[in-house]
VMD Tcl script that builds the backbone (N, CA, C; Angstrom):
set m [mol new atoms 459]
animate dup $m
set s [atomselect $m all]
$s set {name element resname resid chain x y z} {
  {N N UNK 1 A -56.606 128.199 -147.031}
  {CA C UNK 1 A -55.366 128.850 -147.413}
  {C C UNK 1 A -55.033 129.848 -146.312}
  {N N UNK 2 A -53.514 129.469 -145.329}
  {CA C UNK 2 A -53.715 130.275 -144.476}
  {C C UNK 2 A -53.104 132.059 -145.212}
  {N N UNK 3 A -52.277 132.467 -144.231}
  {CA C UNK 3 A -51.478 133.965 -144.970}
  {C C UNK 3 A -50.466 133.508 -144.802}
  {N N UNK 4 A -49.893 132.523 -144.356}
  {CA C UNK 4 A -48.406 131.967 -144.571}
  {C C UNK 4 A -48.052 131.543 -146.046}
  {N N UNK 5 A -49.061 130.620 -146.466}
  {CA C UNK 5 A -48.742 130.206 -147.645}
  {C C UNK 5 A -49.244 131.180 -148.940}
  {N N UNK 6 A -50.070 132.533 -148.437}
  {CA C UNK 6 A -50.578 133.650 -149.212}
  {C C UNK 6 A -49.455 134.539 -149.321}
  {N N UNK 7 A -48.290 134.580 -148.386}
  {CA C UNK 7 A -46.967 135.487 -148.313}
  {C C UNK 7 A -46.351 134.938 -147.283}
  {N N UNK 8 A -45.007 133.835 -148.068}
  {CA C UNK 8 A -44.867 133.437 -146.457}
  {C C UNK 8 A -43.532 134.463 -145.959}
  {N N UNK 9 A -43.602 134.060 -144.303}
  {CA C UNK 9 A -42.962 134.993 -143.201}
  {C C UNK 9 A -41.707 135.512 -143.828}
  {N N UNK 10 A -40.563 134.810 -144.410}
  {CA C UNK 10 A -39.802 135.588 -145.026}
  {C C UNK 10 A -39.734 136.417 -145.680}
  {N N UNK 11 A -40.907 136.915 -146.349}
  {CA C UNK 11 A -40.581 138.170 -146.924}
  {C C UNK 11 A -41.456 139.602 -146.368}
  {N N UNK 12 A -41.305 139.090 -144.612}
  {CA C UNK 12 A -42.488 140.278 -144.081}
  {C C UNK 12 A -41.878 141.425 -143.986}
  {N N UNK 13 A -40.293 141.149 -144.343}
  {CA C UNK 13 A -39.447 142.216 -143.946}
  {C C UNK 13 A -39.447 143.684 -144.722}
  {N N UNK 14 A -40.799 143.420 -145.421}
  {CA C UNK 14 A -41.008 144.768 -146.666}
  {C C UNK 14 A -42.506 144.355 -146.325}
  {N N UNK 15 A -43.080 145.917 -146.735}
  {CA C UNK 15 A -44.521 146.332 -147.126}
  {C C UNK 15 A -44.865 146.910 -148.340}
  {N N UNK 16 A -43.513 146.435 -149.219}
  {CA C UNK 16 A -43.722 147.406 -150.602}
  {C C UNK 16 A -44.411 146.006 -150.939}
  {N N UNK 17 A -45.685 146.804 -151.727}
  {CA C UNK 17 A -46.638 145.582 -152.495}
  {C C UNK 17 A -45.842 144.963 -153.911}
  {N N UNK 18 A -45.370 145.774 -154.853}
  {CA C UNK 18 A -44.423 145.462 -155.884}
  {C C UNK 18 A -43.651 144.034 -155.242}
  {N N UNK 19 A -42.846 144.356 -154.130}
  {CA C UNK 19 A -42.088 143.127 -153.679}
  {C C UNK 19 A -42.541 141.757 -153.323}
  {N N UNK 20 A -43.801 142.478 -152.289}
  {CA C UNK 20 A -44.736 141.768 -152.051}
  {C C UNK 20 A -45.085 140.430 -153.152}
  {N N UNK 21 A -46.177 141.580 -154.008}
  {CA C UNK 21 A -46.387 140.620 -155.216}
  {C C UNK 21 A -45.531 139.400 -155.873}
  {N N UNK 22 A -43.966 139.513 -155.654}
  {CA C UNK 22 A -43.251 139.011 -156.612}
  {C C UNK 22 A -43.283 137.481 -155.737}
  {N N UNK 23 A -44.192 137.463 -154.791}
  {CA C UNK 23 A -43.515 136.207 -153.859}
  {C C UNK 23 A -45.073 135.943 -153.071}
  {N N UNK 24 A -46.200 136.266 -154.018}
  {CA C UNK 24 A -47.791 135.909 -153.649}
  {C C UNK 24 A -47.639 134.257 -154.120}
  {N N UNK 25 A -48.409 133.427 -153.102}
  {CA C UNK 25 A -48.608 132.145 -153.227}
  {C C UNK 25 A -47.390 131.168 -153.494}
  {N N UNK 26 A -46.202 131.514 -153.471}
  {CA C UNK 26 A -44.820 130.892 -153.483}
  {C C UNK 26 A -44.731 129.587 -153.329}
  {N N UNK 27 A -45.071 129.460 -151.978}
  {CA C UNK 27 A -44.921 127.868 -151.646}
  {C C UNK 27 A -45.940 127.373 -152.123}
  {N N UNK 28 A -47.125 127.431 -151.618}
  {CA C UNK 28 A -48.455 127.049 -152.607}
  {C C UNK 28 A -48.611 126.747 -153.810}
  {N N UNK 29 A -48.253 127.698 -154.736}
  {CA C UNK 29 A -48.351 127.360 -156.557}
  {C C UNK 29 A -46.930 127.864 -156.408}
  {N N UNK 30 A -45.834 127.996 -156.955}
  {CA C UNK 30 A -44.707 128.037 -157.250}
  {C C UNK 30 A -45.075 129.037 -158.484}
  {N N UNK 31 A -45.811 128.114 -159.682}
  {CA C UNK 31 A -46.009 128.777 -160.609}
  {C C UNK 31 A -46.799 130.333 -160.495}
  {N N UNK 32 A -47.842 130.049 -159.535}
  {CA C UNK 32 A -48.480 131.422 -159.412}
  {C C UNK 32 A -48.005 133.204 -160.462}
  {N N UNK 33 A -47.113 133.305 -159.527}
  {CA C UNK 33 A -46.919 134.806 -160.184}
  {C C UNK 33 A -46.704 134.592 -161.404}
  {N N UNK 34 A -45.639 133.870 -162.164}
  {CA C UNK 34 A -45.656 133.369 -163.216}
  {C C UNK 34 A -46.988 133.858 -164.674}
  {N N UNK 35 A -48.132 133.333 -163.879}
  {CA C UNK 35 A -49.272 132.778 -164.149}
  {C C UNK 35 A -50.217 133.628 -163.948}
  {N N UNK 36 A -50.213 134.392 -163.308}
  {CA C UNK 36 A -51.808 135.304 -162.978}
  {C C UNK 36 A -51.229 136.494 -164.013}
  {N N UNK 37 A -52.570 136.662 -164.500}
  {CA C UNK 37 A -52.803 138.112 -165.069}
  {C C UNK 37 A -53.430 138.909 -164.411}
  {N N UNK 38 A -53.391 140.384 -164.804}
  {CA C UNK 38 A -53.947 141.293 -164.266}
  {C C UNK 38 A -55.330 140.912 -164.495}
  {N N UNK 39 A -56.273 141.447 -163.255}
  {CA C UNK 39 A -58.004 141.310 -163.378}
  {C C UNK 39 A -57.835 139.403 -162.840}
  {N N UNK 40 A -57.438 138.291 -162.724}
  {CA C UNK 40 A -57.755 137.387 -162.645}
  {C C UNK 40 A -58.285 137.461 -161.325}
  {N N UNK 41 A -58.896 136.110 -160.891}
  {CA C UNK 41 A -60.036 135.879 -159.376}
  {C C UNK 41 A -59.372 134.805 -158.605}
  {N N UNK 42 A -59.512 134.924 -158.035}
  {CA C UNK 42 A -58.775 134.227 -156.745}
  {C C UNK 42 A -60.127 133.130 -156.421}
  {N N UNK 43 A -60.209 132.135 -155.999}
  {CA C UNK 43 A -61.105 131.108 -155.863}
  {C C UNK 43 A -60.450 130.396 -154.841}
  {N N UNK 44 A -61.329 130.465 -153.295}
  {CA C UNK 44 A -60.613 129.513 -152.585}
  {C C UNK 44 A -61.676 129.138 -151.370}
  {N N UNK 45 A -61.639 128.129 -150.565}
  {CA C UNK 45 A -62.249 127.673 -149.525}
  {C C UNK 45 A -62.822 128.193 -148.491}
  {N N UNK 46 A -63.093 127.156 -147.529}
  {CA C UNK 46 A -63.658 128.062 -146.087}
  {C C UNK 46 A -62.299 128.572 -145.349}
  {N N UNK 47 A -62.862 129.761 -145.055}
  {CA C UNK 47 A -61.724 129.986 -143.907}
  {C C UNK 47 A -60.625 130.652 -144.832}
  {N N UNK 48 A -60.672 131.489 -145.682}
  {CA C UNK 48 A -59.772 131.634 -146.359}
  {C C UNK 48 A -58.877 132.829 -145.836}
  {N N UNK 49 A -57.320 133.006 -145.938}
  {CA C UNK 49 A -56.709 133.952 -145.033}
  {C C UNK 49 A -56.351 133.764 -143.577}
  {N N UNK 50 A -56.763 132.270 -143.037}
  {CA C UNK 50 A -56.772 132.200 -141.354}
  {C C UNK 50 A -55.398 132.707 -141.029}
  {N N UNK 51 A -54.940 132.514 -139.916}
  {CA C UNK 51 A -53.417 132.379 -139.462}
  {C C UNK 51 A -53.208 133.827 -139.324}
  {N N UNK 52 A -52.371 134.188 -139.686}
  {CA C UNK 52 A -51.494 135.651 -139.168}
  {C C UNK 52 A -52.408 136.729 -139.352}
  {N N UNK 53 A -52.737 137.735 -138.400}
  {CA C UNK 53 A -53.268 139.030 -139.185}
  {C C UNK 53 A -52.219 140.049 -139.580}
  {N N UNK 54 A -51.572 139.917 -140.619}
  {CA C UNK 54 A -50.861 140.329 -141.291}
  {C C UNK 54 A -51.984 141.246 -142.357}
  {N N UNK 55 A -51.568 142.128 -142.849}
  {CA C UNK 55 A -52.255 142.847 -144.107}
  {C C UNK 55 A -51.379 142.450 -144.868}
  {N N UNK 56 A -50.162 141.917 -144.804}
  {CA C UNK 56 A -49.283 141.476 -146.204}
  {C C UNK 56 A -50.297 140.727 -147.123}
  {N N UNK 57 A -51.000 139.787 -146.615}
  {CA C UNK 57 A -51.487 139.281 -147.402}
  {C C UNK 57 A -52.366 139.272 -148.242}
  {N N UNK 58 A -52.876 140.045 -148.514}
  {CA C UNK 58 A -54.589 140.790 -149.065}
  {C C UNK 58 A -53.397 141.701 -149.786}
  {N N UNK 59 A -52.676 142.693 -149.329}
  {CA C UNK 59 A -51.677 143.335 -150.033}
  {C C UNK 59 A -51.020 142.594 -151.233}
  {N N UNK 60 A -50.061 141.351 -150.999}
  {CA C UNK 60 A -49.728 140.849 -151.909}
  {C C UNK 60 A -50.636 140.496 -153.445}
  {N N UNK 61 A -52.548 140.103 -152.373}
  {CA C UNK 61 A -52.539 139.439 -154.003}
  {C C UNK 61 A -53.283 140.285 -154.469}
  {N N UNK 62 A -53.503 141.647 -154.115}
  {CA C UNK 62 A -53.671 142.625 -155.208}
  {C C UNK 62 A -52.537 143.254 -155.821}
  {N N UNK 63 A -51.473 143.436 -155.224}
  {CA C UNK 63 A -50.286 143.670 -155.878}
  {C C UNK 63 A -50.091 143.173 -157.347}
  {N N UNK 64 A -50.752 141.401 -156.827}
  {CA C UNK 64 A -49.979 140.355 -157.914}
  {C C UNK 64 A -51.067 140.528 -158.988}
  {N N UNK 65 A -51.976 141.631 -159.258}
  {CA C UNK 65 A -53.144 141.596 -160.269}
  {C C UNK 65 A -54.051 140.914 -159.637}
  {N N UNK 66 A -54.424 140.866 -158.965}
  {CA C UNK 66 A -56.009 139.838 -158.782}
  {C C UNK 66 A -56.800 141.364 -158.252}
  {N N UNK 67 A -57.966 140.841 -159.306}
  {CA C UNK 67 A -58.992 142.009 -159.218}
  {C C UNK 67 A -60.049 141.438 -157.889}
  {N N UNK 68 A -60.300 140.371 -157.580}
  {CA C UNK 68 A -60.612 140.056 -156.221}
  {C C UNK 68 A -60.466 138.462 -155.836}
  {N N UNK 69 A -61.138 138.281 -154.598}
  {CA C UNK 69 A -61.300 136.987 -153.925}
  {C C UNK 69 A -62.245 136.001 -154.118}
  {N N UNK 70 A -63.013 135.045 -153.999}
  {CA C UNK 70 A -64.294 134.507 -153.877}
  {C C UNK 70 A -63.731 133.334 -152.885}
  {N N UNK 71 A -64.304 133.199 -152.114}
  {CA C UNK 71 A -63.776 131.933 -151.016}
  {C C UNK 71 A -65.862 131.538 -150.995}
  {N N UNK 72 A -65.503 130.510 -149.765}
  {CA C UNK 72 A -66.488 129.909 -149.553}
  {C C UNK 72 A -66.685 130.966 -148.396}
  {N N UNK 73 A -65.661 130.798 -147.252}
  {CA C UNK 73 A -65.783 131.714 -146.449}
  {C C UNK 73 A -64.286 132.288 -146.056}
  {N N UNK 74 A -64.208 133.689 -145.254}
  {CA C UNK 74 A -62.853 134.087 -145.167}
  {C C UNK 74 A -62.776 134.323 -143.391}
  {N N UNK 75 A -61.348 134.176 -143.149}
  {CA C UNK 75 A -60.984 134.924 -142.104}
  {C C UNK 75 A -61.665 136.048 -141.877}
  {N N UNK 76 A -61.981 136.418 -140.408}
  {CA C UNK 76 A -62.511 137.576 -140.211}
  {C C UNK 76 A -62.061 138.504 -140.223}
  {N N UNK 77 A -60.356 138.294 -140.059}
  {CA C UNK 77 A -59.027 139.052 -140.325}
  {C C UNK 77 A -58.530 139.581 -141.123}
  {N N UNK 78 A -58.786 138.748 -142.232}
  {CA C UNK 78 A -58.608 138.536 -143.606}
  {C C UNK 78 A -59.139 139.672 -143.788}
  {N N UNK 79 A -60.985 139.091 -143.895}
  {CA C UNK 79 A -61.717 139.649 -145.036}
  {C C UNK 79 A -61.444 141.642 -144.115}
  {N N UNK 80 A -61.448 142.011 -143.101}
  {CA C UNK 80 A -61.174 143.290 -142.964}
  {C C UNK 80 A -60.044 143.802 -143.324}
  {N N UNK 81 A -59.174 143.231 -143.630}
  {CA C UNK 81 A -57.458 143.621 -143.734}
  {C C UNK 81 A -57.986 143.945 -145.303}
  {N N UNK 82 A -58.587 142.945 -146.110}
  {CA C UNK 82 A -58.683 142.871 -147.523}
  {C C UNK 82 A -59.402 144.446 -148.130}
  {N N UNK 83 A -60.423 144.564 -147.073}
  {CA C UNK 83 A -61.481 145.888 -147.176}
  {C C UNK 83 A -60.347 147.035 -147.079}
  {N N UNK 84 A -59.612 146.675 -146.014}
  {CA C UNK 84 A -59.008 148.059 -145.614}
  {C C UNK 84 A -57.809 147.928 -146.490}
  {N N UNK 85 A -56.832 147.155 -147.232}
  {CA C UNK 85 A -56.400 147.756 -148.793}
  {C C UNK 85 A -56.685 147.809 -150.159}
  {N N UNK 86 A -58.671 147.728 -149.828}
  {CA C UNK 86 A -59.033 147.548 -151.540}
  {C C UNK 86 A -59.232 146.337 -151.797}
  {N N UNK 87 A -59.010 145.498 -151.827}
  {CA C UNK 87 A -59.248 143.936 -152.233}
  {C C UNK 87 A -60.451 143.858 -152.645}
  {N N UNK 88 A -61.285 143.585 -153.230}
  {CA C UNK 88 A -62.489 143.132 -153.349}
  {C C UNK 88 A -62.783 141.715 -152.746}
  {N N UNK 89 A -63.726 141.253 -151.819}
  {CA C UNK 89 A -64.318 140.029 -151.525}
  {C C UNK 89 A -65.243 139.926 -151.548}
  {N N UNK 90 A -65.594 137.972 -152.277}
  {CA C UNK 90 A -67.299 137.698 -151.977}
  {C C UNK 90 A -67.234 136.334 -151.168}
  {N N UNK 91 A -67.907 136.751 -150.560}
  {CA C UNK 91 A -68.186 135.010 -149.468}
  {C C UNK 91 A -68.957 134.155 -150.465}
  {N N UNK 92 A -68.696 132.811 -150.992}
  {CA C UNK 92 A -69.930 132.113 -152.124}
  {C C UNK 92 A -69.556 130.954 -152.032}
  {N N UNK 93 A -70.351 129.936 -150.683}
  {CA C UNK 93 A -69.887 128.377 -151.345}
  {C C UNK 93 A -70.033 127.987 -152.311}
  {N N UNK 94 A -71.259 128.249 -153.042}
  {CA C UNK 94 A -71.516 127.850 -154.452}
  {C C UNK 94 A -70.492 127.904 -155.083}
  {N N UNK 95 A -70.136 129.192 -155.599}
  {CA C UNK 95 A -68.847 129.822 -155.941}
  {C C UNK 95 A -67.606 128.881 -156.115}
  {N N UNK 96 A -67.422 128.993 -155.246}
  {CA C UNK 96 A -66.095 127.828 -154.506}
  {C C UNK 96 A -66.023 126.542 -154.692}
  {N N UNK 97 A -67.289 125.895 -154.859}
  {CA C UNK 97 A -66.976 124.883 -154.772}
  {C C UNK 97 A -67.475 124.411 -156.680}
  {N N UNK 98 A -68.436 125.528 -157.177}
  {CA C UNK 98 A -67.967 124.832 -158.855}
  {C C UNK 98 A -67.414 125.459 -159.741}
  {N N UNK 99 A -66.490 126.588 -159.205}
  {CA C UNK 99 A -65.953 127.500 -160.348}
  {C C UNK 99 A -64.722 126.810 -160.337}
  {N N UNK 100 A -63.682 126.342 -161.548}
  {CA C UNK 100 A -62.701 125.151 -161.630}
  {C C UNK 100 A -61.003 126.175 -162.271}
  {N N UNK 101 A -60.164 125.861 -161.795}
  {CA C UNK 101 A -59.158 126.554 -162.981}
  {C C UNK 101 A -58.973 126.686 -164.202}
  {N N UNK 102 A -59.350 128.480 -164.959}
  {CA C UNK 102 A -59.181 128.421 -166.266}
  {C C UNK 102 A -60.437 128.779 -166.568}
  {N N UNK 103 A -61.713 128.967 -165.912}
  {CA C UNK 103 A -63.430 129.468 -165.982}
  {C C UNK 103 A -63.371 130.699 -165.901}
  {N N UNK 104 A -64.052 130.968 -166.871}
  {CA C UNK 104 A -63.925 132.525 -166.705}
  {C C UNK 104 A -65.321 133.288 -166.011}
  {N N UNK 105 A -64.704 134.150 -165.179}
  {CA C UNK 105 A -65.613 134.640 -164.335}
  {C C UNK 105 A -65.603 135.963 -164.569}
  {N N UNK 106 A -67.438 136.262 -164.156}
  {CA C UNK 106 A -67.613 137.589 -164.063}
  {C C UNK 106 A -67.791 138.242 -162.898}
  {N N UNK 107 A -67.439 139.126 -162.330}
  {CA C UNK 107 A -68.012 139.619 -160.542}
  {C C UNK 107 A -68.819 140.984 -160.764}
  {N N UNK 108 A -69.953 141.121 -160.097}
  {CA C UNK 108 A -70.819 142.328 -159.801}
  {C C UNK 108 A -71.029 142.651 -158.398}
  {N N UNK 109 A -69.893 143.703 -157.876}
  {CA C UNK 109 A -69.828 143.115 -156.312}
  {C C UNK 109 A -70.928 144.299 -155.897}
  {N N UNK 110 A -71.605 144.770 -156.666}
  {CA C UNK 110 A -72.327 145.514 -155.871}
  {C C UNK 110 A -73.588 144.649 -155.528}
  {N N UNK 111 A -74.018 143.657 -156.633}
  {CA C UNK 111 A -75.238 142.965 -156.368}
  {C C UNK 111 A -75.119 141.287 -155.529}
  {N N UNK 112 A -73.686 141.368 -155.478}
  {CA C UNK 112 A -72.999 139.983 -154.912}
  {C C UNK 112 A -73.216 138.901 -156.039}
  {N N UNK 113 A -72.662 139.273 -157.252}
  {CA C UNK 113 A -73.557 138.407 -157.941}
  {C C UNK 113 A -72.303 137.948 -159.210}
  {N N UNK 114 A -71.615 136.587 -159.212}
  {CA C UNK 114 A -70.774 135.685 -159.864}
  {C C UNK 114 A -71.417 135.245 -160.738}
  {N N UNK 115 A -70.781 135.648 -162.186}
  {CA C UNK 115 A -71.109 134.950 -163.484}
  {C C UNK 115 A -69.870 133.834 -163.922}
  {N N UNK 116 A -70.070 132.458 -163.882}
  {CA C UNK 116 A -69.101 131.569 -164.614}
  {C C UNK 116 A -69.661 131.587 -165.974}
  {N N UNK 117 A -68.762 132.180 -167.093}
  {CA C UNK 117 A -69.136 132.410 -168.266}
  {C C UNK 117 A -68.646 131.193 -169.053}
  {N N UNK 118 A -67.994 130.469 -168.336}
  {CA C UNK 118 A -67.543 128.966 -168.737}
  {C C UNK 118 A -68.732 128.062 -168.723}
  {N N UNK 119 A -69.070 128.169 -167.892}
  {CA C UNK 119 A -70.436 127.440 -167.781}
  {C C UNK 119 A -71.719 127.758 -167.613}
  {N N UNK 120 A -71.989 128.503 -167.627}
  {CA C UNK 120 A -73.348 129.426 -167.815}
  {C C UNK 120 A -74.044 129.444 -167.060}
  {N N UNK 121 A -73.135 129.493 -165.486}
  {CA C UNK 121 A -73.949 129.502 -164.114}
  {C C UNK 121 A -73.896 130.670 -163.221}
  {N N UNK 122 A -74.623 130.856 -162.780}
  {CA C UNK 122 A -74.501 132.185 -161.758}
  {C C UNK 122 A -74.834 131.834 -160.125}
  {N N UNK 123 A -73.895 132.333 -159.124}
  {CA C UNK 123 A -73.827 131.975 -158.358}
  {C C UNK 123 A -74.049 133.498 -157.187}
  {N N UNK 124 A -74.672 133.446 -155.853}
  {CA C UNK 124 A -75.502 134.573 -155.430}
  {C C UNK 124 A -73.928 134.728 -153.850}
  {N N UNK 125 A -73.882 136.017 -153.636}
  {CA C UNK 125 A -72.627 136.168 -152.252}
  {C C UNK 125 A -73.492 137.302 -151.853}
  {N N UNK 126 A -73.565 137.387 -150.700}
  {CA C UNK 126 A -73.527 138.941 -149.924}
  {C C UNK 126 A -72.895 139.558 -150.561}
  {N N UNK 127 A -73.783 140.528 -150.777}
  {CA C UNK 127 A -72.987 141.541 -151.225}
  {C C UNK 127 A -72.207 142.602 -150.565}
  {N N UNK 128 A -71.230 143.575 -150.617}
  {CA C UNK 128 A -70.464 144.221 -149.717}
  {C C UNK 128 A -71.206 145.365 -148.631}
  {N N UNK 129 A -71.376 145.288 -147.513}
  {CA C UNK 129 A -72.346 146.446 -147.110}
  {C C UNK 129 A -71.994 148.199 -147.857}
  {N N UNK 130 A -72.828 148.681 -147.906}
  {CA C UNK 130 A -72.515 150.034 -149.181}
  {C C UNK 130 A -70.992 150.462 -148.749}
  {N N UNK 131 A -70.859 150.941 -146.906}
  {CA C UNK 131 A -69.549 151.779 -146.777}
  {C C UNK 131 A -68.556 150.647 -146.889}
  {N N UNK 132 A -68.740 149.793 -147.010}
  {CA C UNK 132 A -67.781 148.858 -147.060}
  {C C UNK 132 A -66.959 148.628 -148.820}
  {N N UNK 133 A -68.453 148.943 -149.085}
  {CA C UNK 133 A -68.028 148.521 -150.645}
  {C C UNK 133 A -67.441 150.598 -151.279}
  {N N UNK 134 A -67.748 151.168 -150.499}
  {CA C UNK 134 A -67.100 152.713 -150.837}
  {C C UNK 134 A -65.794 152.608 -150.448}
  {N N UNK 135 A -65.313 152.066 -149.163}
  {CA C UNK 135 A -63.827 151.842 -148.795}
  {C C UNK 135 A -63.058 150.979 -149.525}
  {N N UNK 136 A -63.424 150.151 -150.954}
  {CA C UNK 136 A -62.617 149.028 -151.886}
  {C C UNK 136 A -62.737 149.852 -152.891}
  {N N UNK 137 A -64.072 150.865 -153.239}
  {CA C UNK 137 A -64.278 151.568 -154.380}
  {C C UNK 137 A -62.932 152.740 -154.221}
  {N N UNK 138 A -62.240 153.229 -153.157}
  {CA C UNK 138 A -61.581 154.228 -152.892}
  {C C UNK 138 A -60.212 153.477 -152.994}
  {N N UNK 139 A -59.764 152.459 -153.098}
  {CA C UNK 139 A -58.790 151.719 -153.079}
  {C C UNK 139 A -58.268 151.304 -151.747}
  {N N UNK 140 A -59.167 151.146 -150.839}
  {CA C UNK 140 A -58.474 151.340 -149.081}
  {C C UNK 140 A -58.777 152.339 -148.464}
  {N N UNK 141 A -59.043 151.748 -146.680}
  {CA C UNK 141 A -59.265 152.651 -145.981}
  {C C UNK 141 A -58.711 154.175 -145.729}
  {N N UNK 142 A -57.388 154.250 -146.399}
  {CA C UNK 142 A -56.421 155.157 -146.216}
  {C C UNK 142 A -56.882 156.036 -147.095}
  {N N UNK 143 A -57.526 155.611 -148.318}
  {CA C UNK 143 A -57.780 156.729 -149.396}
  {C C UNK 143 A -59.276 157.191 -148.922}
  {N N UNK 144 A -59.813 155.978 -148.695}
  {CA C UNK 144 A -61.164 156.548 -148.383}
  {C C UNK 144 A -61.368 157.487 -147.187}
  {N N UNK 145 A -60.472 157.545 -146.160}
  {CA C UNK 145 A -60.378 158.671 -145.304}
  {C C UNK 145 A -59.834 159.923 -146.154}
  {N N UNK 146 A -58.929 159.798 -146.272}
  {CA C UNK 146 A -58.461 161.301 -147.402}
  {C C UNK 146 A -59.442 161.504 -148.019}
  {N N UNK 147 A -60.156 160.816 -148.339}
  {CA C UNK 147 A -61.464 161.593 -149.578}
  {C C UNK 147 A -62.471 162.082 -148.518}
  {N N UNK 148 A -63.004 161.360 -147.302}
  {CA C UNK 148 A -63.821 161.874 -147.017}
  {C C UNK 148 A -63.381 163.220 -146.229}
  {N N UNK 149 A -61.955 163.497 -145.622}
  {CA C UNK 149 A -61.659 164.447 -144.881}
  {C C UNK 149 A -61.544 165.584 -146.185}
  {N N UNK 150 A -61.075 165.184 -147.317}
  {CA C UNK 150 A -61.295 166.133 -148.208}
  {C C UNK 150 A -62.529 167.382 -148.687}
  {N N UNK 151 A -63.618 166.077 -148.167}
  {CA C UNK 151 A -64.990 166.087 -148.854}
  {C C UNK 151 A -65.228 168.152 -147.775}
  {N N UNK 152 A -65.030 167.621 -146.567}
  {CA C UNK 152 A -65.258 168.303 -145.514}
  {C C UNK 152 A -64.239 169.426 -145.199}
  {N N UNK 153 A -63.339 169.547 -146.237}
  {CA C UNK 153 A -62.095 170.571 -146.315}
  {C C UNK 153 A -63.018 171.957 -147.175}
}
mol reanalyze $m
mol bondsrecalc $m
mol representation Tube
mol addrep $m
């Protein structure tokens, strides 16, 4: 899934995530926004995010409610753009390749650790390195600097 079809180019002309959101996965699922609830998981392949380094895109699909990602593997682009507005990601072929649409999943991103409660399997990801996982816990790099320059105020 590149970031074209995650937000495509026409609507780069805004960075408001609200807008953003209204036009996550468009060409791809049509239905998408429609369709996702808040907290749902994103489930997708190798390479997930390639193409543009845009932050629109990691932007959009937290905008659109998705509480995080699980790919097999992500852009390297991606997965930092994703860190640096909060996104949550887990790298998990397992993951990816048997969690199905409509399974309900659990995420423990501190232990890297995917519960399909649909099927009663658990599947193992790297887990986030700690400052990495403090900069998604802060909602983005932007907050997590304000907090730490705070810390030191």
């Amino acid at each position: 899934m590149d970031t074209d079809a995650i937000i495509p180019a026409r609507y780069l002309h805004t960075s408001d995530p609200a807008e953003l959101a209204k036009h996550c996965m468009e060409d791809a699922d049509p239905r998408f926004v429609g369709q996702v609830q808040h907290g749902d998981i994103i489930v997708g392949g190798r390479n997930f995010g390639c193409g543009s380094s845009r932050e629109h895109a990691p932007i959009a699909i937290k905008a659109a409610g998705v509480s995080c990602v699980i790919a097999a593997s992500f852009a390297r682009i991606f997965f930092r753009n994703a860190l640096n507005v909060g996104l949550p990601i887990l790298e998990s072929p397992e993951a990816a390749r048997r969690i199905e649409a409509g399974d309900v999943v659990e995420v423990f991103l501190g232990e890297g650790l995917i519960r399909n409660m649909t099927r009663g399997e658990e599947y193992n990801a790297a887990p986030l390195p700690e400052f990495m996982q403090r900069i998604v816990d802060c909602g983005g790099i932007i907050n997590y600097v304000r907090q730490r320059i705070g810390d030191r105020g």
